[in-house]
C-alpha positions as CSV (number, residue, x, y, z in Angstrom):
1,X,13.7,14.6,8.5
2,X,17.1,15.7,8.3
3,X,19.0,15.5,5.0
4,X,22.7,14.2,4.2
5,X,25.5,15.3,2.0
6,X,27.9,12.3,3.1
7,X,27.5,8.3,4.5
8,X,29.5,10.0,8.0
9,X,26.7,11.8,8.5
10,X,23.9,9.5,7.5
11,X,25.5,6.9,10.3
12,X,25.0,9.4,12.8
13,X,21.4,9.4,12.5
14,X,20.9,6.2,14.8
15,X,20.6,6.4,18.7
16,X,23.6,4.4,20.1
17,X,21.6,1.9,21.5
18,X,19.6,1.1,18.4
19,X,20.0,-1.7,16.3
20,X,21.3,-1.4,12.9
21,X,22.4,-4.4,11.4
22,X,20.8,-7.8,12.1
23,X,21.0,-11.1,10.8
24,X,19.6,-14.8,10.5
25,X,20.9,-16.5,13.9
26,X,23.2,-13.7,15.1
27,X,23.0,-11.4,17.9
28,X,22.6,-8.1,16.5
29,X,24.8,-4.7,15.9
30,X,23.7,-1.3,17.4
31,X,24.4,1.8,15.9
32,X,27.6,2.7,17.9
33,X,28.9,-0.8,17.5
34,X,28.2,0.3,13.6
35,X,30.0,3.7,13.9
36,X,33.2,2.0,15.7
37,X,33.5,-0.7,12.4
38,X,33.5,2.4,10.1
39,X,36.1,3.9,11.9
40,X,38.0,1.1,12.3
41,X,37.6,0.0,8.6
42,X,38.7,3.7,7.5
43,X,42.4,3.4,9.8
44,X,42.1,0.1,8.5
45,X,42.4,1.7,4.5
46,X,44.6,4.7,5.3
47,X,46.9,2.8,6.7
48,X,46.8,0.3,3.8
49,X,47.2,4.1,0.9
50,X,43.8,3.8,0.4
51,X,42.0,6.9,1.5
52,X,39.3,9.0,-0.5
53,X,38.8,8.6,-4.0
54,X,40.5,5.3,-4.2
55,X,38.3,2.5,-5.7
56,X,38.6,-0.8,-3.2
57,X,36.4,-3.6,-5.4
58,X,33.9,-5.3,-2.8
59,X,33.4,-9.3,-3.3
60,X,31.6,-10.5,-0.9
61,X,28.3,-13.2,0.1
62,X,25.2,-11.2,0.5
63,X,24.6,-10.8,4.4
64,X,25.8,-8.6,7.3
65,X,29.4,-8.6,6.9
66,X,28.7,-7.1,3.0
67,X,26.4,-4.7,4.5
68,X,28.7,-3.2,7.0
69,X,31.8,-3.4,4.4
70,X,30.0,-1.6,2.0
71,X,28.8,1.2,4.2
72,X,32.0,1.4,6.0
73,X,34.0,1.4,2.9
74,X,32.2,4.0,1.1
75,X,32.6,5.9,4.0
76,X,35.8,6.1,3.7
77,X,36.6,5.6,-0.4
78,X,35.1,4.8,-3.7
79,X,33.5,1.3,-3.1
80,X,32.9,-0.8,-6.3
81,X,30.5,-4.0,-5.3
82,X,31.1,-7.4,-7.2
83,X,28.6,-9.5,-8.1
84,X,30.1,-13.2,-6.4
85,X,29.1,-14.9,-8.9
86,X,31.1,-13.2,-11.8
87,X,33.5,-15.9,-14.0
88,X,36.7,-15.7,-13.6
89,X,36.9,-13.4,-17.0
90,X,34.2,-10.6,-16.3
91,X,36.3,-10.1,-12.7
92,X,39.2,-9.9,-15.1
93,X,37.3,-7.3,-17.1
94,X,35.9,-5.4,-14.4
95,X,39.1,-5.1,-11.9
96,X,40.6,-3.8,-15.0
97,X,38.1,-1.4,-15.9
98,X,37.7,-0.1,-12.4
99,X,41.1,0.8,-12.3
100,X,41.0,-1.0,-8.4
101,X,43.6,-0.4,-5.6
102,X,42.1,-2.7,-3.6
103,X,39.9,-5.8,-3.6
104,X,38.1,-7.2,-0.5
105,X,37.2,-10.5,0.1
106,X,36.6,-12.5,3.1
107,X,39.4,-14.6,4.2
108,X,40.0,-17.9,2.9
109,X,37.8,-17.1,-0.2
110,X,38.1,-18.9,-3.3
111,X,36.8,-16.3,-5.8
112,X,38.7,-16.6,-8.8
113,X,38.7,-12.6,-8.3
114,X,41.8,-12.9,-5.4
115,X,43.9,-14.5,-8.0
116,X,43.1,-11.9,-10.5
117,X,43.9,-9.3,-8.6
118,X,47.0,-10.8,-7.6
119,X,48.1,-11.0,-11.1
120,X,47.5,-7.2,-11.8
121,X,49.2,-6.1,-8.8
122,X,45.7,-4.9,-6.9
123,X,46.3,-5.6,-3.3
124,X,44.1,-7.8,-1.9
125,X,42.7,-7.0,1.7
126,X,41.3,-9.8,3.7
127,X,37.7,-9.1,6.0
128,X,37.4,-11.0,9.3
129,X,33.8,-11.3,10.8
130,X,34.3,-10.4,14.4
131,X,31.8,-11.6,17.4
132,X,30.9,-7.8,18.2
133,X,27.1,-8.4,16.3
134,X,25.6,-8.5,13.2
135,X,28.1,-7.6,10.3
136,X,31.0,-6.1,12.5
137,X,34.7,-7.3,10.6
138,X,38.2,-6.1,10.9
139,X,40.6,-6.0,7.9
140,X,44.0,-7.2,7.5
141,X,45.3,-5.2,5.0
142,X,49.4,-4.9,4.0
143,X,50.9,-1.7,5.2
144,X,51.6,0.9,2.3
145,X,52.0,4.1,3.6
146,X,49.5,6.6,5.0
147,X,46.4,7.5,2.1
148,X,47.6,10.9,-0.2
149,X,44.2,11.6,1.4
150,X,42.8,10.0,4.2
151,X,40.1,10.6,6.5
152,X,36.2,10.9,5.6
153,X,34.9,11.4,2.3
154,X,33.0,14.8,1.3
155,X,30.1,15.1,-0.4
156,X,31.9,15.6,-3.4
157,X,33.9,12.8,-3.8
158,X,32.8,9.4,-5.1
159,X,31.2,6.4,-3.0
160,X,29.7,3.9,-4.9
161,X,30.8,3.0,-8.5
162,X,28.6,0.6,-10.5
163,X,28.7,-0.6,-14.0
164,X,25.6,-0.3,-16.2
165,X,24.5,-3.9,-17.1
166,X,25.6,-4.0,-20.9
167,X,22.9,-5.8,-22.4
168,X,23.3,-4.0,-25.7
169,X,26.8,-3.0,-25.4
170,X,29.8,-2.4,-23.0
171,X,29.3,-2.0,-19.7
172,X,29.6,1.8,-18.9
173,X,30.9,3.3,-15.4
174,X,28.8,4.9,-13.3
175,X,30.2,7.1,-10.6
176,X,28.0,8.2,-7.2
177,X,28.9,10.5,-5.3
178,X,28.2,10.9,-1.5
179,X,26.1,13.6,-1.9
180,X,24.1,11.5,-4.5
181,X,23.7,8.4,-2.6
182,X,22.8,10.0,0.4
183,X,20.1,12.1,-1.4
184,X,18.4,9.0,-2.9
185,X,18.6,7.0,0.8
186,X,16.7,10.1,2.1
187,X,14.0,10.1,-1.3
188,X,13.4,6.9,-0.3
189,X,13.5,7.2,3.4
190,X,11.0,10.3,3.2
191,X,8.7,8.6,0.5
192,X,8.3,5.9,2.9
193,X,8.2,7.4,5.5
194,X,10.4,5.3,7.2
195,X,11.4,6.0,11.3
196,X,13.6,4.8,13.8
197,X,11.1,1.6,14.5
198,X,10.9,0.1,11.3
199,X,12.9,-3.0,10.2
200,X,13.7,-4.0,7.0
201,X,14.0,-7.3,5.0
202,X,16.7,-7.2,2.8
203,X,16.7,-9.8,0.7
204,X,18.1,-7.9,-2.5
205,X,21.7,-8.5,-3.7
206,X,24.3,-6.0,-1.8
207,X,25.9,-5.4,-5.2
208,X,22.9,-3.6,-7.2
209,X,21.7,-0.3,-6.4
210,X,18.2,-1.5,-5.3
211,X,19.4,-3.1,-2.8
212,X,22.2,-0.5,-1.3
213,X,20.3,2.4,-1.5
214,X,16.6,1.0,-0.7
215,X,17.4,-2.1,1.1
216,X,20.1,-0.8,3.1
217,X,20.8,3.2,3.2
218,X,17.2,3.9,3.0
219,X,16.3,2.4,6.5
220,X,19.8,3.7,7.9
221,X,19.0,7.1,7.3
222,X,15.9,6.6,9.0
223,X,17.7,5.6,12.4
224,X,16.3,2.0,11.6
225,X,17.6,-1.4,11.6
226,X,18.5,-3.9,8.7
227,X,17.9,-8.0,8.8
228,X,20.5,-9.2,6.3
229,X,19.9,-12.3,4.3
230,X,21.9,-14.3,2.5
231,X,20.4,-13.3,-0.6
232,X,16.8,-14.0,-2.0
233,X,15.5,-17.6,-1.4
234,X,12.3,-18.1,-1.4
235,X,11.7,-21.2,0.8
236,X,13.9,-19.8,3.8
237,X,11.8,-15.7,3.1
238,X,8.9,-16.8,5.8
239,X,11.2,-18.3,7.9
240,X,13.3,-14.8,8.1
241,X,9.8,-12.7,8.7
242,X,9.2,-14.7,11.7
243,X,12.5,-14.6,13.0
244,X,13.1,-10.5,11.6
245,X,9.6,-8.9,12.7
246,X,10.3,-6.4,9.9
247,X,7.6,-3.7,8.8
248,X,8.7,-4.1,5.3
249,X,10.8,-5.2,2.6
250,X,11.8,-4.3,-1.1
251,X,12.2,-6.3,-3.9
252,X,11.9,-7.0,-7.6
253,X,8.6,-8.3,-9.1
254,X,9.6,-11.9,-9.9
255,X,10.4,-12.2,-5.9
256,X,7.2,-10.9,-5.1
257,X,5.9,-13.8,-7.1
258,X,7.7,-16.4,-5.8
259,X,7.2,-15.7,-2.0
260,X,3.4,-15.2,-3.4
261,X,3.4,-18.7,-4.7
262,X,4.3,-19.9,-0.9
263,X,1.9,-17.7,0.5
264,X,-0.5,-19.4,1.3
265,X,1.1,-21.9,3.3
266,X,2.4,-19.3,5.5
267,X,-0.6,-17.1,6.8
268,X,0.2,-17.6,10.2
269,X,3.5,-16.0,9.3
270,X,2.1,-12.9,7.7
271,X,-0.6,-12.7,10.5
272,X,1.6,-12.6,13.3
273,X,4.5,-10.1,11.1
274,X,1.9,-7.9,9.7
275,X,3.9,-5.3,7.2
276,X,3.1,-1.4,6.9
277,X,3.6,-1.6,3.3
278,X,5.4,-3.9,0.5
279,X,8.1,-1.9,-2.0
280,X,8.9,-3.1,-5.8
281,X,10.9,-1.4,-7.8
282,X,13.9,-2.3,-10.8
283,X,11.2,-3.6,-13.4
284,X,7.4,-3.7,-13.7
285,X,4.8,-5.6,-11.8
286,X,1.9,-6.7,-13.3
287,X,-1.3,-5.1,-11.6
288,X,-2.5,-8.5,-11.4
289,X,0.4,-9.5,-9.1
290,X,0.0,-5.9,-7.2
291,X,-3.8,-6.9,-6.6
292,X,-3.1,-11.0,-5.1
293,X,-0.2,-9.6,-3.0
294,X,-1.8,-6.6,-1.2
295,X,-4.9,-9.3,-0.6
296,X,-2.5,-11.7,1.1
297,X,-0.3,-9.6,3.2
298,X,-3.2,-6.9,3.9
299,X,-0.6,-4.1,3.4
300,X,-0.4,-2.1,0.2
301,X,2.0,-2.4,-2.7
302,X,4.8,0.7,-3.4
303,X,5.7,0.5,-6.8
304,X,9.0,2.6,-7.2
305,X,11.0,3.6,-10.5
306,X,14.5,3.9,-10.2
307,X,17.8,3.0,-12.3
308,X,21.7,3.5,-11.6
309,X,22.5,6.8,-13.0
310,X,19.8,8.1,-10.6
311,X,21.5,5.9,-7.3
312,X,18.4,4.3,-8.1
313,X,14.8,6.0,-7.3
314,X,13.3,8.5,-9.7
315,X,9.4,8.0,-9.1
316,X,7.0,6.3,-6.6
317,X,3.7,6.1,-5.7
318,X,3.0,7.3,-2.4
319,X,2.2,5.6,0.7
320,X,-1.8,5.4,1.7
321,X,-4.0,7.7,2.1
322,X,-2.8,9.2,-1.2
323,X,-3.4,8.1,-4.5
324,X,-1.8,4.8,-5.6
325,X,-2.2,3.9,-9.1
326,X,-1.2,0.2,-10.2
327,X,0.6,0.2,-13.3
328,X,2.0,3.7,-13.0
329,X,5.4,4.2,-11.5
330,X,3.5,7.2,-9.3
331,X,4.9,10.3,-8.8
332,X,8.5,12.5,-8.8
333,X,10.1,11.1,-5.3
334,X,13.3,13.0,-5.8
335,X,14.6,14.5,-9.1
336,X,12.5,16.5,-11.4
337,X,10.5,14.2,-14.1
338,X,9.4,15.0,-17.6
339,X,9.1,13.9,-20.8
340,X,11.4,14.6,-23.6
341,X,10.9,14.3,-27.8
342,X,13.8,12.9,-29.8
343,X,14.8,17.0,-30.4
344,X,14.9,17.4,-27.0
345,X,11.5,19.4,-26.7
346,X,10.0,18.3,-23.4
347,X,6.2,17.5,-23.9
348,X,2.9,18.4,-22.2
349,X,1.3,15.9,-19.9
350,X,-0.7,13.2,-22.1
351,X,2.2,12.9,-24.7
352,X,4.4,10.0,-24.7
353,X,8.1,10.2,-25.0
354,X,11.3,9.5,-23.2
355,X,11.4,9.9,-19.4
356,X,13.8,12.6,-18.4
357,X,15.3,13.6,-15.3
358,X,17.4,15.8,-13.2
359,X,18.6,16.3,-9.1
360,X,21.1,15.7,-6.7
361,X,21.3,12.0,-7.0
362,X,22.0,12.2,-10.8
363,X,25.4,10.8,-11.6
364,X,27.3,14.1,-13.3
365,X,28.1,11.8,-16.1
366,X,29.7,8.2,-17.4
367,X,33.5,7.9,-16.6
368,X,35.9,8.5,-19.4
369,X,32.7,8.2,-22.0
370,X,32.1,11.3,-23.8
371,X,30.5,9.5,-26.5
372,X,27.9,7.6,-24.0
373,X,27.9,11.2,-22.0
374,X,26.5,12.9,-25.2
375,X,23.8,10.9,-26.1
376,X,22.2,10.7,-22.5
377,X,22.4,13.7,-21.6
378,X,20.2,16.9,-23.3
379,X,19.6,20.5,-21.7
380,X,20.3,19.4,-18.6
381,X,18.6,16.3,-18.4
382,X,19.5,12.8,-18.2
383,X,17.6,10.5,-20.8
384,X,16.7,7.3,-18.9
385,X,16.2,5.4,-22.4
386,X,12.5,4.1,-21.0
387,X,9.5,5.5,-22.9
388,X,7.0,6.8,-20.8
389,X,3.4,9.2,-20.7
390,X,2.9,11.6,-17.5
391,X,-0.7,12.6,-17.0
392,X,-1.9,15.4,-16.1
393,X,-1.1,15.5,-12.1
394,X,2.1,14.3,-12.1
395,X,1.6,9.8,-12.1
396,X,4.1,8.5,-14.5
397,X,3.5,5.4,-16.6
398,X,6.0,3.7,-18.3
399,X,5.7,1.6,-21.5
400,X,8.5,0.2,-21.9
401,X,12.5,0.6,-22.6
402,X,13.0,2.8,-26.0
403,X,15.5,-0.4,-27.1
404,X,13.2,-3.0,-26.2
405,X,10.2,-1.8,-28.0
406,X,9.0,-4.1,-30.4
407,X,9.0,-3.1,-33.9
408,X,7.0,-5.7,-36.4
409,X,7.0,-4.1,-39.7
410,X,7.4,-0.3,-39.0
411,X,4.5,-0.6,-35.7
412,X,5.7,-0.6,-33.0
413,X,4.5,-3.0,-30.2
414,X,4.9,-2.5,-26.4
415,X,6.4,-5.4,-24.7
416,X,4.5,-4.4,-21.4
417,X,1.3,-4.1,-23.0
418,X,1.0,-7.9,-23.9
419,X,2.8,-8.9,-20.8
420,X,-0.6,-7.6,-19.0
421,X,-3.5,-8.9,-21.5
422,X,-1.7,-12.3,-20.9
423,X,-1.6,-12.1,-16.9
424,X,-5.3,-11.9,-16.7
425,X,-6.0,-15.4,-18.1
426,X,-6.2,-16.9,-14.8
427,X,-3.7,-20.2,-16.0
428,X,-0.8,-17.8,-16.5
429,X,1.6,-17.0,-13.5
430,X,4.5,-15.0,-14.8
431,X,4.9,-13.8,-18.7
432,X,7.7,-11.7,-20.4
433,X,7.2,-10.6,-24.1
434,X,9.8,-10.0,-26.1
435,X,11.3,-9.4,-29.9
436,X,12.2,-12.8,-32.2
437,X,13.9,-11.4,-35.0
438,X,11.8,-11.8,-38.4
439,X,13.6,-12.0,-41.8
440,X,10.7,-9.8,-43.8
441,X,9.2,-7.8,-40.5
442,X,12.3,-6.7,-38.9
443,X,11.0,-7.8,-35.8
444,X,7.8,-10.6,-34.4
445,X,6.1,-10.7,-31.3
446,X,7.4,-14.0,-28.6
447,X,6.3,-14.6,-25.2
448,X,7.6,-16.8,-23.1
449,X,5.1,-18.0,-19.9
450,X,5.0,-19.7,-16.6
451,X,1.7,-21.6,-16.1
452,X,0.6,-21.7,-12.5
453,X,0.4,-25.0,-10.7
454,X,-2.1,-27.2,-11.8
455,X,-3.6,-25.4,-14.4
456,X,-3.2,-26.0,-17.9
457,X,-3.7,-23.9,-21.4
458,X,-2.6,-24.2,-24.9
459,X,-0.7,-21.8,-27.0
460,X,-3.6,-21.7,-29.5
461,X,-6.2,-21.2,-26.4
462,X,-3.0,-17.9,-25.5
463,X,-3.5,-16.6,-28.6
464,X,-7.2,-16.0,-29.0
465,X,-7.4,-14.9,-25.3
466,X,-4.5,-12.0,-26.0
467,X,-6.5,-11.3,-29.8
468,X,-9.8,-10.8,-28.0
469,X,-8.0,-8.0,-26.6
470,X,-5.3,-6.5,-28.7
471,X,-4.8,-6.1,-32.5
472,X,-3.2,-8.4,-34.3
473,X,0.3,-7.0,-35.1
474,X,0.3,-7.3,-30.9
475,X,-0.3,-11.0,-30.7
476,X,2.5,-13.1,-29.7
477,X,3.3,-15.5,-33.0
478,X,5.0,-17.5,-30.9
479,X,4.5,-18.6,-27.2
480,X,6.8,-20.7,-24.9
481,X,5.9,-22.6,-22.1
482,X,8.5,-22.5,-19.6
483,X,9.1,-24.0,-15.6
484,X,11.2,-20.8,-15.1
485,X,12.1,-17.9,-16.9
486,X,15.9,-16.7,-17.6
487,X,16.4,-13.9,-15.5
488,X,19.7,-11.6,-14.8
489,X,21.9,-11.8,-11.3
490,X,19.5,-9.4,-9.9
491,X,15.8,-11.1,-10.3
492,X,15.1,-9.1,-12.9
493,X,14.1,-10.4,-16.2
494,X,15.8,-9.6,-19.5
495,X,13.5,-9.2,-22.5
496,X,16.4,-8.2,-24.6
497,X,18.7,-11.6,-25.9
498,X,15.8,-13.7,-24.7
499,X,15.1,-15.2,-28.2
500,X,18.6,-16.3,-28.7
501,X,19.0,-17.6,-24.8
502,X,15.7,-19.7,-25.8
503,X,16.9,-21.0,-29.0
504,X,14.3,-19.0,-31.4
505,X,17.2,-17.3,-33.5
């Protein structure tokens, strides 16, 4: 299929008539109603001194109207997505950081961001849903001035800033580009194989790269059409695949579990809505969980690598009839892969070290960062801070983030490793290992679990089960029993911080 250097000519790929956008109990938007919001949105900005290059902060609910604002935006300028749920003091941080012009919100909205904006001068531009379909919105921005450079944005110039999430440190600033956003929508597009017919379920968060690139440019660039969500929910996701008729969706593992653990209530659902395939990517999924999904929905399981430097995919395994390995990340869908030693040797296939990588929908760098720029990139490559082993043709396994490696005593434990011995007893539903700090050892193995309903099992009875199969510096010393683990705004859970959030430091 064709391939794009900008979002203006990714938008073009629909037929006019198509649907593009569509939504929980709302008549839907076709492609050409799609193109004239983008255009609109973009006179809209210019008119407003906001043209290319400017960075117009997005803070808005998950659904259609984020969807369109985000596409048409980027189109146009350098969009910077919000999560909603940000305190009033990390929109302080990240306005400021961001260097905005402009913030959008909806209007009437009472995120404490409008008032923050106010108070550093950052105009705030109000979004009004119109009755033209799914997503379609005017602005009402104040006049400023035509844009020092208006029109649409070129390949070159950046779309989609994001910051990194800052579990260890600062958050650091990742500028896109339209030429690498569009290549990762196509990646994924074309490892999908995704086509004008397919629908997508998009119940990811429209401010994380997952979700932007996968959940919504992915299926764009395909000519395909988008069922916006509110947001993940996992009582309301069967009720959406019976209204949406999608052939797929995307999402992070501990979604896949939830809408697993409703399942079985709902086979009429997945009967009558039968799915081409299933896609998880941002963090690992158990095999286990890979095995009872692709039973119940009778469609196989995509497991996908990606992260935000990369505009998100890196690796994936391929669709059916070729060779899916569960547990592996698959195969280069994009940039070039290898695997790098701490001198910056890359190694042969078998050897693990730190997964490297390089393309056109690699950032060129953190902003204003030379520090951060230094130590992640070597030769050429971008260090993606996950350790990792490729064999022999090409299927890449991760095992696990370099910082988030366990280290009890000078060995070093894999998180990952346990987090699978301790899925296969059949009383454990979800588990995520992680590091308690030890006062002689450095470091000791915790593991916090989620039992499934009805079934029972003692930390003791955890124990012997993990030590029947790993040695003992890998057993867990300490095991929680939890209702729910902690997880970040995305879904995704955070091994790092997790002994101090659950009150073990």
């Amino acid at each position: 299929m064709e391939r794009f250097s900008t979002l203006h000519q990714l938008l073009a790929a629909g037929a006019d008539a198509a649907i593009a956008l569509a939504a929980p109990g709302a008549p839907s938007l076709t492609y050409r109603g799609l193109r004239a919001v983008v255009d609109r949105c973009g006179r809209r900005l210019n008119d407003a001194g906001i043209g290319r290059g400017d960075r117009v902060a997005i803070v808005l609910p998950n659904g259609p109207e984020m969807a369109a604002a985000f596409v048409a935006i980027a189109t146009h300028a350098a969009s910077a997505p919000l999560n909603p749920a940000y305190r009033a003091d990390e929109f302080d941080f990240y306005l400021t950081d961001l260097n905005a012009k402009a913030l959008v919100v909806e209007r009437g909205s009472t995120f404490p961001a409008v008032e923050i904006a106010r108070r550093h001068g950052i105009a705030v531009i109000e979004l009004l849903p119109q009755g033209e379909g799914a997503g379609a919105f005017d602005l009402a921005a104040p006049a400023a001035g035509a844009a020092a450079r208006g029109g649409v944005a070129e390949a070159g110039d950046v779309a989609l800033i994001l910051h990194t999430s800052g579990t260890t440190s600062r958050p650091k600033i990742v500028p896109l580009t339209q030429a690498n956003i569009c290549a990762s929508a196509c990646n994924v597009r074309d490892t999908l194989a995704l086509v004008a017919a397919d629908r997508g379920l998009n119940i990811m968060p429209l401010f994380h790269i997952h979700g932007l690139i996968a959940g919504l440019l992915a299926p764009l660039a395909a000519g395909g059409s988008v069922f916006c969500t509110p947001g993940f929910n996992a009582l309301k996701f069967f009720a959406w695949m019976q209204e949406a008729r999608p052939t797929w969706y995307t999402a992070v593992p501990t979604m896949h579990q939830a809408v697993l653990a409703r399942a079985a209530h709902n086979r009429e659902v997945i009967a009558a809505s039968p799915l081409r395939f299933i896609r998880s990517s941002s963090s690992s999924i158990p095999p286990q969980v890979i095995r009872e999904i692709e039973e119940v929905f009778g469609a196989p399981l995509i497991e996908s690598y990606g992260m935000t430097e990369a505009a998100h995919q890196m690796a994936s395994n391929p669709l059916p009839p070729r060779k899916r390995i569960p547990g592996s990340v698959g195969v280069a869908a994009g940039p070039e892969v290898a695997i790098m030693d701490e001198q910056g040797n890359l190694l042969p296939p078998g050897a693990t070290g730190e997964i490297v990588i390089r393309g056109p929908n690699v950032t060129a760098g953190y902003e204003n960062n030379p520090k951060a720029n230094a130590e992640a990139f070597a030769h050429g490559w971008f260090r993606t801070g996950d350790q990792g082993v490729m064999d022999a043709v090409g299927y890449l396994t991760i095992t696990g983030r370099l910082k988030e490696i366990i280290n009890r005593g000078g060995e070093k434990v894999s998180p990952r490793e346990v987090d699978e011995v301790l899925m296969d007893h059949p009383a454990v539903q979800q588990v995520v290992t992680f590091a308690i700090p030890h006062e002689k050892l450095g470091e000791e193995v915790g593991a916090a679990v989620v039992l499934r309903e009805g079934q029972s099992a003692t930390e003791k009875e955890l124990r012997e089960f993990a030590a029947r199969r790993l040695a003992d510096f890998k057993v867990p010393r300490k095991i929680l029993f939890l209702d729910e683990i902690p997880k970040g705004a995305t879904g995704k859970l955070q091994r790092i911080g997790l002994a101090a959030k659950l009150g073990l430091v």
